[in-house]
C-alpha angles and dihedrals in degrees: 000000000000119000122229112238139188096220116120094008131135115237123211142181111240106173142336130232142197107195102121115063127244086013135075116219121209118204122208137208099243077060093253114138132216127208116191122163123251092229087084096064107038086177077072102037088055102056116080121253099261082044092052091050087059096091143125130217114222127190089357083272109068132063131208124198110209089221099043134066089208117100124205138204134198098252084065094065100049092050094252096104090145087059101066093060082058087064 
């Protein structure tokens, strides 16, 4: 029996959620799940939670928000915001 593995695998936003309070949690297309708190992107934090479900997701990595001029990748997210200017 062959093991899945992530290796060599995309990965891809495919939506956002707010269902936890205080955190944002990003779903991905391999079906893992991120959880980050709000408290990191205060652009975010402040929005209320119908404004914070008005977004778009570009390149299947970034993420804009319709009431924010920030825009957010998915490196971000993941603490590793110096990575996406490697790409």
């Amino acid at each position: 029996m062959k093991l899945a593995t992530l290796k060599n695998t995309k990965i891809c936003i495919e939506k956002l959620n707010f269902d936890i309070m205080g955190k944002m949690s990003l779903k991905l297309e391999d079906s893992r799940v991120i959880i980050v708190p709000l408290k990191y992107f205060p652009d975010i934090q402040k929005m209320s939670v119908e404004k914070r479900k008005k977004y778009t997701i570009v390149d299947d990595r970034t993420v804009l928000f319709f009431y924010s001029d920030s825009v957010y990748h998915l490196e971000d997210f993941m603490g590793l915001e110096s990575k996406w200017r490697e790409r």
